[in-house]
C-alpha positions as CSV (number, residue, x, y, z in Angstrom):
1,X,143.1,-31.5,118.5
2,X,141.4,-28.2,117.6
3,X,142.0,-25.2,119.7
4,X,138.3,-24.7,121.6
5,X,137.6,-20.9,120.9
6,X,136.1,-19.9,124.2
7,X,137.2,-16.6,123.1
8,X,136.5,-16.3,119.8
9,X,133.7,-14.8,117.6
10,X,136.2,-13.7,114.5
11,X,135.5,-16.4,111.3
12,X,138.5,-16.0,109.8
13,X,140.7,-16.1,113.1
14,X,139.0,-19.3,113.5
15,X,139.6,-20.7,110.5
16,X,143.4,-19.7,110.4
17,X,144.5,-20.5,113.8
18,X,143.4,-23.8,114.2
19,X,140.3,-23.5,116.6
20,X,137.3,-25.8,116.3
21,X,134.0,-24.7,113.9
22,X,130.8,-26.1,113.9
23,X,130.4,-26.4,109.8
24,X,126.6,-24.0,109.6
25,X,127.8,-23.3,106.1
26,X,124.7,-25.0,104.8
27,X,122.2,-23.7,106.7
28,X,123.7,-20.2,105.9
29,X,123.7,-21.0,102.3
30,X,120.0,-22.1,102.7
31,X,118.7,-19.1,104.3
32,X,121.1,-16.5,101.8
33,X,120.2,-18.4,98.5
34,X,116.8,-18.1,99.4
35,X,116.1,-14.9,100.4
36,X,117.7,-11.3,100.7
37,X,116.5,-9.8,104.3
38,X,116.4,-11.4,107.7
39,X,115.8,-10.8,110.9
40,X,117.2,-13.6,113.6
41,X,116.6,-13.2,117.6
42,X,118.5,-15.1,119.8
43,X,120.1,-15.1,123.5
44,X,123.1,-13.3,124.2
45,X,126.4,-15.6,124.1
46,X,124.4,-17.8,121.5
47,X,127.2,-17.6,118.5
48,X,125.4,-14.4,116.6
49,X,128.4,-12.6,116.3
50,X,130.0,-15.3,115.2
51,X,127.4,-16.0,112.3
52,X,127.6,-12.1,111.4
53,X,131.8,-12.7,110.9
54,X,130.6,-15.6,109.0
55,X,128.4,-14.2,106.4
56,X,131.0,-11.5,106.1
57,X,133.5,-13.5,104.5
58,X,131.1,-15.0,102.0
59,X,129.2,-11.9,101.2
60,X,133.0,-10.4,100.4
61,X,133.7,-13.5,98.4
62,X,136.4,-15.1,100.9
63,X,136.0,-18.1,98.8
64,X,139.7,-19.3,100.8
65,X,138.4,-19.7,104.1
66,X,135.7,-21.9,103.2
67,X,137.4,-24.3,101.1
68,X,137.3,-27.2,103.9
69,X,133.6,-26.1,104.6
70,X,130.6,-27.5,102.8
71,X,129.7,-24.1,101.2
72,X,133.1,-24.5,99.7
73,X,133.4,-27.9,99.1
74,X,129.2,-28.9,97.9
75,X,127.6,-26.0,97.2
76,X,127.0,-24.2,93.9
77,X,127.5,-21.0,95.3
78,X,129.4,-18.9,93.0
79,X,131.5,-15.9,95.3
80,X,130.7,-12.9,94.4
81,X,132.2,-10.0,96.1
82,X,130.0,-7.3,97.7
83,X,130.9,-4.3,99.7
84,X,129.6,-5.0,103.1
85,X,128.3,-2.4,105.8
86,X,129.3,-4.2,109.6
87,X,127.7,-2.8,112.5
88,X,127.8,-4.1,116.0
89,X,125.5,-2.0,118.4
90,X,126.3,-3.7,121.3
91,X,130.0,-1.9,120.4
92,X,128.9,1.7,120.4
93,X,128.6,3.7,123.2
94,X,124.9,4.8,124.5
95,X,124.5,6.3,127.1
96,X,122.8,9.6,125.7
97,X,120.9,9.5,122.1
98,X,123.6,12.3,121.7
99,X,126.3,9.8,122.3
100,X,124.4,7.0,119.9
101,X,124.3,9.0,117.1
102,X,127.7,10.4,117.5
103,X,129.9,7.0,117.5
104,X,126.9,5.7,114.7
105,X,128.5,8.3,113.2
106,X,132.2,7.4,113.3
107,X,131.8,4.0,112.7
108,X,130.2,4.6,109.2
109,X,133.0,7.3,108.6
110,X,135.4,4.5,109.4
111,X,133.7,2.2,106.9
112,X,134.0,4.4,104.5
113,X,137.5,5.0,105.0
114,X,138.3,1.8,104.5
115,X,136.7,1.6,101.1
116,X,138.0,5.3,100.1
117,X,134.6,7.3,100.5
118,X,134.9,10.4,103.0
119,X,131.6,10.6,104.5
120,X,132.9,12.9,107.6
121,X,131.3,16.2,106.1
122,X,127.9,14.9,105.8
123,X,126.1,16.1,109.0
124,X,123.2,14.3,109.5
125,X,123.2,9.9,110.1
126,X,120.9,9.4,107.2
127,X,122.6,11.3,104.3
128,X,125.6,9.5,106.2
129,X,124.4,6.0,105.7
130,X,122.6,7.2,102.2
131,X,126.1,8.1,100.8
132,X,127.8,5.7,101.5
133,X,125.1,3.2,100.2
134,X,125.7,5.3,97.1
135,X,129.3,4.7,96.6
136,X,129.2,1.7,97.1
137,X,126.8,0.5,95.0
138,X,129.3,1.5,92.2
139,X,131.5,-1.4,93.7
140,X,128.4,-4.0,93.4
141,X,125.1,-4.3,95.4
142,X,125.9,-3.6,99.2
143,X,125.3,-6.1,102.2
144,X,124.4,-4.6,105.2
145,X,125.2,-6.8,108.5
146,X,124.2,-5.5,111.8
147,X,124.7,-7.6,115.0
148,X,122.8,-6.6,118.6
149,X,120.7,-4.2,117.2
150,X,118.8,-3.6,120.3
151,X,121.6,-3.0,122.6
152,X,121.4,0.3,122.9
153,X,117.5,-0.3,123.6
154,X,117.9,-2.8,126.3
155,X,120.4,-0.8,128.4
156,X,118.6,2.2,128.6
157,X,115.3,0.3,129.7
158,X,115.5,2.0,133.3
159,X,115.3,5.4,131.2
160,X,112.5,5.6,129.0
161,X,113.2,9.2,127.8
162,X,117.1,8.1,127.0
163,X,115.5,4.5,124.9
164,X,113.1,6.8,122.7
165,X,115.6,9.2,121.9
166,X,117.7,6.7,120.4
167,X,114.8,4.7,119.1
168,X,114.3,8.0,117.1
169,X,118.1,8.0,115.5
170,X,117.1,4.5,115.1
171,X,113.8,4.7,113.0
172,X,115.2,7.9,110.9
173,X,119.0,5.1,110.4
174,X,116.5,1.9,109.6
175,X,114.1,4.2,107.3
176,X,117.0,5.7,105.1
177,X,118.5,2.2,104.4
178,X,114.6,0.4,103.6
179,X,114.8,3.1,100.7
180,X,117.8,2.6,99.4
181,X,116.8,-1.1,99.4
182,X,114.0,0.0,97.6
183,X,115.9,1.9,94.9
184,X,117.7,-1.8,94.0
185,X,120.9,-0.3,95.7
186,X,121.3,-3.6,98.5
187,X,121.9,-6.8,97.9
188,X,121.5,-8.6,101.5
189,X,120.5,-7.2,104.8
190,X,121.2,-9.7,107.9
191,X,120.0,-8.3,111.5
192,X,120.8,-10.0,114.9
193,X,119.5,-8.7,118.3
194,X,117.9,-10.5,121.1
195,X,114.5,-9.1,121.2
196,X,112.0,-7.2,118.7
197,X,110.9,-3.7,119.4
198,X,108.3,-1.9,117.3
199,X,108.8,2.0,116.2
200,X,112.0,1.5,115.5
201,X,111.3,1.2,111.2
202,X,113.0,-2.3,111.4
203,X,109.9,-4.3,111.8
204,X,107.4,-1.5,110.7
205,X,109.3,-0.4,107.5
206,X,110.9,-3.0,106.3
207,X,107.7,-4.8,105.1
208,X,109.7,-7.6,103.0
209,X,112.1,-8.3,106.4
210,X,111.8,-12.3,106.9
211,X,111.9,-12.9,110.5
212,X,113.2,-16.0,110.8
213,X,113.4,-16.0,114.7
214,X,110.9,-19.3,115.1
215,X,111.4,-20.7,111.6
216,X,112.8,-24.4,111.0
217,X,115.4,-23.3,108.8
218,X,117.1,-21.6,111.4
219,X,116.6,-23.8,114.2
220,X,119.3,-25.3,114.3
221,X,121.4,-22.4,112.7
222,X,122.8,-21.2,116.0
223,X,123.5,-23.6,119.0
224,X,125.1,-27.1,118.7
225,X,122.9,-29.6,117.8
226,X,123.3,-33.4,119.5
227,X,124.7,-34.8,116.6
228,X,127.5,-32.1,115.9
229,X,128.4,-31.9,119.3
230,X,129.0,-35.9,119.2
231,X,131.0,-35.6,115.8
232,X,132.8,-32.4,116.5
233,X,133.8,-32.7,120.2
234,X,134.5,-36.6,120.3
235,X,137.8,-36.2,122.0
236,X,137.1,-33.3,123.8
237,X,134.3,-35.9,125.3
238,X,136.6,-38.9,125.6
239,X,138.6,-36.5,127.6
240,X,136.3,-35.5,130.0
241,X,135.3,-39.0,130.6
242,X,138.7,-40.0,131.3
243,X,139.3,-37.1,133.9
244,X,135.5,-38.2,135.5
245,X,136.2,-41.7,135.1
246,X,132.9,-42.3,133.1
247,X,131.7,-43.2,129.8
248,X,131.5,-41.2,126.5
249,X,127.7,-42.2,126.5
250,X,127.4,-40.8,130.2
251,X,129.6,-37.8,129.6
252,X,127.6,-36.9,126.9
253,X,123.9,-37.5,129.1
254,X,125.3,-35.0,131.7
255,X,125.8,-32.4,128.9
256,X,122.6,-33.3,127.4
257,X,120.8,-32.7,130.7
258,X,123.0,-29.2,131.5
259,X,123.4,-27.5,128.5
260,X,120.7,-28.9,125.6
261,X,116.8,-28.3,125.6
262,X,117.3,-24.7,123.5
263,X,113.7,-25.1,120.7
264,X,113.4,-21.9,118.3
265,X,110.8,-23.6,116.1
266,X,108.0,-25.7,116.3
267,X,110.4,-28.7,114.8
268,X,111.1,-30.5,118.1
269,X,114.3,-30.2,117.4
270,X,117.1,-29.0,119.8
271,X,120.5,-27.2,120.7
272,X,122.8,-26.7,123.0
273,X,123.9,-23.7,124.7
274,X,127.5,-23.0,122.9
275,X,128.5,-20.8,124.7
276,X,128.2,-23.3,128.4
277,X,129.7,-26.3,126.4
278,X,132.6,-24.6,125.1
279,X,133.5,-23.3,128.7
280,X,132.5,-27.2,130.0
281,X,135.0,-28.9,127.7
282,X,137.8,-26.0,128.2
283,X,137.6,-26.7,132.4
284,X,136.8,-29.9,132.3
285,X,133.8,-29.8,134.7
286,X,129.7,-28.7,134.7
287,X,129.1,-25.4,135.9
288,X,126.8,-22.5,135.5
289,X,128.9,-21.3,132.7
290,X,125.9,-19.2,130.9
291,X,124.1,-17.8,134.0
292,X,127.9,-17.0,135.6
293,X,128.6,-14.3,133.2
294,X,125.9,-12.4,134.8
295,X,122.1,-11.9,134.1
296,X,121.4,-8.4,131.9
297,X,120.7,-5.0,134.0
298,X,118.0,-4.3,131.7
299,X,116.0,-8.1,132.9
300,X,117.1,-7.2,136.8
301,X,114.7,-4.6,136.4
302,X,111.6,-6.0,134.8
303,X,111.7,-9.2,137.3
304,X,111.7,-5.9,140.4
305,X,109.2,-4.7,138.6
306,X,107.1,-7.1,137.1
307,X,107.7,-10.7,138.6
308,X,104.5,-11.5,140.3
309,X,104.0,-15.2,140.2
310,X,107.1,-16.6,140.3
311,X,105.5,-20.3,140.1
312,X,103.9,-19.2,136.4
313,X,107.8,-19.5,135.4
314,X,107.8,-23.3,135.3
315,X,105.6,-24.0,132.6
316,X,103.2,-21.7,131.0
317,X,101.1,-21.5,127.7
318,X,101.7,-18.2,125.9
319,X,100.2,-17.9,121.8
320,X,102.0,-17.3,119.0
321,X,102.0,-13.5,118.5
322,X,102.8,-13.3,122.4
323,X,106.7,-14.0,121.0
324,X,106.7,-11.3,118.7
325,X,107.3,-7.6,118.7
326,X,106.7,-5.1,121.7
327,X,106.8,-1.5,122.6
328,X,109.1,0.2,124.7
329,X,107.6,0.7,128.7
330,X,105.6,-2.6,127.9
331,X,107.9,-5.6,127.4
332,X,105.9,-8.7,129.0
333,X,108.0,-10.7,131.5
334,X,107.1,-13.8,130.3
335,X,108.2,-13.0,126.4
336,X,111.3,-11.6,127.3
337,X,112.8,-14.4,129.3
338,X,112.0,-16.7,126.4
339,X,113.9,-14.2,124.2
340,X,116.6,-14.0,126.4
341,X,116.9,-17.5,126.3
342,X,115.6,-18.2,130.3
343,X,112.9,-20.0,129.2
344,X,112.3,-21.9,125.7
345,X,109.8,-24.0,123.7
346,X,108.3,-27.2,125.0
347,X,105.5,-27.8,122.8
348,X,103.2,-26.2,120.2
349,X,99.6,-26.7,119.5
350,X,98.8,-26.2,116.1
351,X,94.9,-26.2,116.8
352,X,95.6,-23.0,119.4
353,X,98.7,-21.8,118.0
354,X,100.0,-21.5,121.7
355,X,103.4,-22.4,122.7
356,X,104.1,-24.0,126.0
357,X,107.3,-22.3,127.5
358,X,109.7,-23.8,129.8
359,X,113.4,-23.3,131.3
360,X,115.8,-24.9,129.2
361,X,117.8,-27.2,130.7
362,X,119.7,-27.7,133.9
363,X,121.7,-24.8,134.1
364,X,119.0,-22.1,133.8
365,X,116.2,-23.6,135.6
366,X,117.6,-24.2,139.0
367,X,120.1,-22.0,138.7
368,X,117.9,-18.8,137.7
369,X,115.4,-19.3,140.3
370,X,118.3,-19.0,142.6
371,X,119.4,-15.9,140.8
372,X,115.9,-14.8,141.0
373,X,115.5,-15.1,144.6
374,X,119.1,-13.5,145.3
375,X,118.0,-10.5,143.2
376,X,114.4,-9.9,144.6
377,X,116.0,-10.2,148.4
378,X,119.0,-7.9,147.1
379,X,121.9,-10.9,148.1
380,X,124.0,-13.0,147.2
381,X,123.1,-16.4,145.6
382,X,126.2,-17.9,147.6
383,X,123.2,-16.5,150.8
384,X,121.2,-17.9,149.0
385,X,122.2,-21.8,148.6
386,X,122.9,-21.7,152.5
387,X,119.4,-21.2,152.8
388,X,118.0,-23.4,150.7
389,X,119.9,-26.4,152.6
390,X,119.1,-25.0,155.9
391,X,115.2,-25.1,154.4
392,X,115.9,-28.3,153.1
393,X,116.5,-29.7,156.7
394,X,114.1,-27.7,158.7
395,X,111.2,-29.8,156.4
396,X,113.1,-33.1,156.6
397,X,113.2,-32.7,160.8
398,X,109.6,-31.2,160.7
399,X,111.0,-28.6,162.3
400,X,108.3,-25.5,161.2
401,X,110.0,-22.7,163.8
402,X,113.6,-22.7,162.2
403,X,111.5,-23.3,158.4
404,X,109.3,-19.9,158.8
405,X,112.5,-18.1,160.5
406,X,114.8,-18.8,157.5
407,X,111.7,-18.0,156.2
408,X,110.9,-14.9,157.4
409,X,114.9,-14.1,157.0
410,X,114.5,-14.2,153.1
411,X,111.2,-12.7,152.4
412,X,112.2,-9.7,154.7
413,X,115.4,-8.8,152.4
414,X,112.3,-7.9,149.8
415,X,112.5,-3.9,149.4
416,X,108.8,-2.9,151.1
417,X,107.8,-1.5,147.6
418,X,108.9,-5.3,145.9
419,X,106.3,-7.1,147.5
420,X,103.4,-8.4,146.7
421,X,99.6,-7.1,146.4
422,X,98.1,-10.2,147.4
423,X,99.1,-13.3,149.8
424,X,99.0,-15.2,146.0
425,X,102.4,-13.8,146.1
426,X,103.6,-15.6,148.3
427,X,102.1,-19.1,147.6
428,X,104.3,-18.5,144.5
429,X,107.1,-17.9,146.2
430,X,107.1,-20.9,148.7
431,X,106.5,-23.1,145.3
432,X,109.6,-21.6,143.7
433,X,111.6,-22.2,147.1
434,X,110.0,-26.0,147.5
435,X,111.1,-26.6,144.0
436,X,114.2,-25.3,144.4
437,X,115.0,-27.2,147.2
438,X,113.6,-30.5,145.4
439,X,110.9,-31.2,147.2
440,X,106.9,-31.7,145.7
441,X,105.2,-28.4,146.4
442,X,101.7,-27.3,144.8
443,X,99.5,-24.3,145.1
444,X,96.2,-23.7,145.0
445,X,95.2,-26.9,145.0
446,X,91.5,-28.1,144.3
447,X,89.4,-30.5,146.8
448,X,85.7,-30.7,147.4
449,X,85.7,-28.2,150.3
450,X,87.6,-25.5,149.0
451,X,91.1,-24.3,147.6
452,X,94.1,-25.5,149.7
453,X,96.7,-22.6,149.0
454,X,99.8,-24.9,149.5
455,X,101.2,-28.1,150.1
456,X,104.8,-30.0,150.3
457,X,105.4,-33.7,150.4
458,X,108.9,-34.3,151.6
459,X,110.6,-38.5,152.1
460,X,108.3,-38.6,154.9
461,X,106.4,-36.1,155.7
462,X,103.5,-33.9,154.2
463,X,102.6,-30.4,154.7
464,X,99.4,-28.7,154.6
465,X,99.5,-24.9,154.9
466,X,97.5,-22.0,154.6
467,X,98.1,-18.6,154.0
468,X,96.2,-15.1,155.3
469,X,97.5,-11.8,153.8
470,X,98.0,-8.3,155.6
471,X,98.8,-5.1,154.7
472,X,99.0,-2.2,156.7
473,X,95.7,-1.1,154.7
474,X,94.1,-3.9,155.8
475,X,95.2,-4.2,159.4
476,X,92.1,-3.8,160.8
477,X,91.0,-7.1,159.5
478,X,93.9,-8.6,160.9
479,X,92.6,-9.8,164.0
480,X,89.3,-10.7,162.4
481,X,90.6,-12.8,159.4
482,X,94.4,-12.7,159.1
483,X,96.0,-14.4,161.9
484,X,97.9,-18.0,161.7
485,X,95.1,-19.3,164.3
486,X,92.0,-18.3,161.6
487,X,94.3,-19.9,159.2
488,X,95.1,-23.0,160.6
489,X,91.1,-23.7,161.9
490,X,90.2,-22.9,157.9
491,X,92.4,-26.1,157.1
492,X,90.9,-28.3,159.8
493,X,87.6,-26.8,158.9
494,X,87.2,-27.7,155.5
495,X,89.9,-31.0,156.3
496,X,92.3,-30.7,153.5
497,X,94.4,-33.3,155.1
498,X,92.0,-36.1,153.8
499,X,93.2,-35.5,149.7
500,X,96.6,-36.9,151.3
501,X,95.8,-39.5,153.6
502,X,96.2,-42.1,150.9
503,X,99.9,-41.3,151.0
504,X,99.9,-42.7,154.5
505,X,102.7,-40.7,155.9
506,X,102.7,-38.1,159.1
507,X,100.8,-35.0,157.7
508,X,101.9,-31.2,159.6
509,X,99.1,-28.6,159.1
510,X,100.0,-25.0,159.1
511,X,98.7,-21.9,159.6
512,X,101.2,-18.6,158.2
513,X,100.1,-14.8,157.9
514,X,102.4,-12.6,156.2
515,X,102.1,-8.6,157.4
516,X,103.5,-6.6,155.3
517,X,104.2,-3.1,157.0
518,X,106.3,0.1,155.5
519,X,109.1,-0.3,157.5
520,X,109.3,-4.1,159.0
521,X,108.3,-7.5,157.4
522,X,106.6,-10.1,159.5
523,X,105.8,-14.2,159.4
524,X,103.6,-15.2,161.8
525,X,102.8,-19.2,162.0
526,X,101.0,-22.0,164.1
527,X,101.5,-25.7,163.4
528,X,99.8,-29.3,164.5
529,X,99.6,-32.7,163.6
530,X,96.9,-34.0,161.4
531,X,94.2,-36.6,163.1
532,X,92.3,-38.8,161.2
């Protein structure tokens, strides 16, 4: 049995120590036979360094490694060896531009090194890079591979004035190379990152750059598709079975429903999370394996920041160009959580180009809406579960007072400046707690009297609420229109119990009004049984 490489992104490690490859030789010889640039986006811990190793030893002509592989064994591809330039941003140190430019610096005086050219003396990164194009190109045409390009981008999102710095050594680095492509001197250029930014001369500059990000032909390039991970893992799943005393078949289903669901094209087809199902079949039991290693600082701060209705999350409609390239200071939520691989592609209409987003599989979409409300309530998600179950009870008992207390608990962990504008925040964020605790919650729900703002159906019970909004700007309207008794008569009122009477079970109305003050949080709520 192959060695599973849990720990691995090095082609040629994998290849001579025994560990298990998925054979993507084909799909790379596709994409390199094809064309000469690309651009590929994909989640972090998704295999891109992996691919960047790869196209390494084939771009230096490693015909050896591949001999067992189909490029090796079916292909007509014919080995030639090209110097190759490999970069991995993600690698350098950035936390200055200063810093950025200086270890961009050393690493392409080290690549040169290695090939005999002394670049050291040069003092600027462009006559740097343009050198050593230069010598190169004497050797052959030169491949240029760079993996998390926007590394040093994404970490510095919490300082603009650090990000645009380097985005400046960035566009002058990407500009120099765009004309030595254009002076015939490359011969390949392969870029990995996990989301696009504009002004940096990447997108901008490199006019001819094929960004395959949502094309078919790399759909399936990184990820683990059903059908290689039945070939290519067969024992590893026989073995889990065993240990679980299950089937193959219902090993693989639990997988399926934990780690697949991953779309990068409008091709329905799907792939797994590699990164979750190598870490699955090394323990021998599902986890959060993805979401475990810890969500990105640079996301922490646009869901503070941004994250306004958390219930937009579950499925949305977003078009086309929505996916595509963005400007520091204005990344969209929405666009970078499908990019960072929180939420992916359902369906696509090709009347309205518009993409219908949604989370993935199992292991991000329950367990990121945990994470979500653990990081907008600054605790822990271990906090959190406990008071999800206790929720989970309070509904089943129809007990309301220990519901709005845990509650009240968990909205009041919000930093004062975190919350919301409008009491729509908060019907979002009882839908993303209903969901999470499996229960049928819906807001803003339509009847012929008005707009009920939520409602829950547990086994046996259903719950009609309403919510009023205060801030301290508004408090004098609190007494007037804001309290849980003005709430609670509005449901009665305009009887938005009757759109669930044909469910025949018990029906609780209720009446909540959030305050929101500078330095205290309050839930105030009134509750009684529905009549007919």
């Amino acid at each position: 049995m192959k060695k599973l490489p849990v720990d691995v992104s090095s082609f040629p490690l994998m290849i001579r120590d025994n560990y298990l490859y998925i054979d993507k030789t084909k799909n790379i010889y596709d994409l390199i036979t094809r064309r000469r640039l690309y651009f590929l986006s994909r989640p972090r811990r998704f295999g891109k360094s992996l691919l960047i190793s790869t196209l390494k030893e084939i771009f230096t002509g490693n015909k050896a490694l591949f001999k067992d592989l189909w490029i090796g064994k079916h292909s007509d591809y014919l080995w030639p060896k090209h110097p190759v330039i490999q970069l991995d941003f993600s690698d350098l140190s950035f936390e200055t531009s200063q810093e950025f430019k200086i270890n961009l610096s050393r690493n392409l005086e080290k690549i040169g090194a290695s090939f005999g050219i002394d670049i050291s003396k040069e003092p600027l990164i462009n006559i740097k890079i343009q050198t050593l194009i230069e010598e190169l190109s004497k050797k052959n045409k030169v491949v240029i591979l760079i993996d998390e390009y926007d590394a040093p981008l994404l970490n510095n999102l919490d300082n603009q004035t650090i990000a645009q710095a380097i985005q400046k050594v960035m566009k002058l680095f990407f500009s120099t190379i765009k004309s030595m492509d254009a002076r015939d001197y490359i011969h390949a250029i392969f870029i990995t990152g996990v989301t696009k930014f504009s002004k940096t001369s990447l997108f901008s500059g490199f006019n001819n750059l094929n960004d395959v990000t949502l094309s078919p032909e790399a759909a399936t390039l990184l990820g683990y598709t059903k059908e290689e991970l039945e070939t290519y893992f067969k024992e590893y799943i026989d073995q889990f079975a065993q240990k679980e005393n299950s089937s193959p078949q219902q090993t693989i289903n639990i997988i399926t429903q934990w780690y697949n669901g991953y779309r990068f094209s409008r091709d329905e087809r799907t792939v797994f999370n590699p990164y979750s199902v190598l870490h699955c079949f090394d323990n021998k039991y599902i986890d959060n394996y993805w979401l475990n290693t810890g969500t990105p600082g640079f996301l922490i701060e646009l869901l503070k920041n941004k994250y306004g209705t958390m219930e937009d999350l579950k499925s949305l409609k977003v078009p086309s160009e929505f996916l595509g390239s963005f400007e520091l200071g204005t990344l969209p939520l929405i666009a970078i959580l499908y990019q960072a691989g929180y939420l992916t592609l359902d369906t696509y209409d090709s009347e309205t180009r518009e993409y219908t987003l949604k989370y993935p599989n199992e292991e991000v979409g329950l367990s990121f809406k945990k994470y979500i409300v653990a990081s907008l309530i600054q605790s822990d998600q271990r906090n959190v579960d406990a008071a999800l179950s206790q929720l989970k009870d309070a509904l089943e008992e129809n007990d309301l007072e220990q519901f709005c207390t845990i509650v009240k608990s968990l909205i009041a962990g919000i930093p004062y400046q975190l919350h919301g504008k409008n009491e729509g925040y908060y019907h979002s964020l009882l839908h993303l707690i209903a969901d999470m605790i499996g229960i049928d919650g819906r807001s803003e729900i339509t009847t012929s009297e008005g707009r009920i703002d939520f409602a829950a159906q547990t086994k046996s019970r259903i719950f009609v609420c309403e919510f009023k909004y205060n801030s301290e700007a508004r408090r004098s309207l609190w007494r007037r229109r804001g309290t849980p008794k003005i709430a609670l008569d509005q449901i009665i009122k305009k009887n938005y119990a009757l759109k669930y009477e044909r469910f025949k079970k018990p029906t609780t109305l209720v009446g909540i009004a959030f305050n929101a003050k500078r330095k205290a949080f309050d839930v105030q709520w009134i509750a009684q049984e529905y009549k007919k």
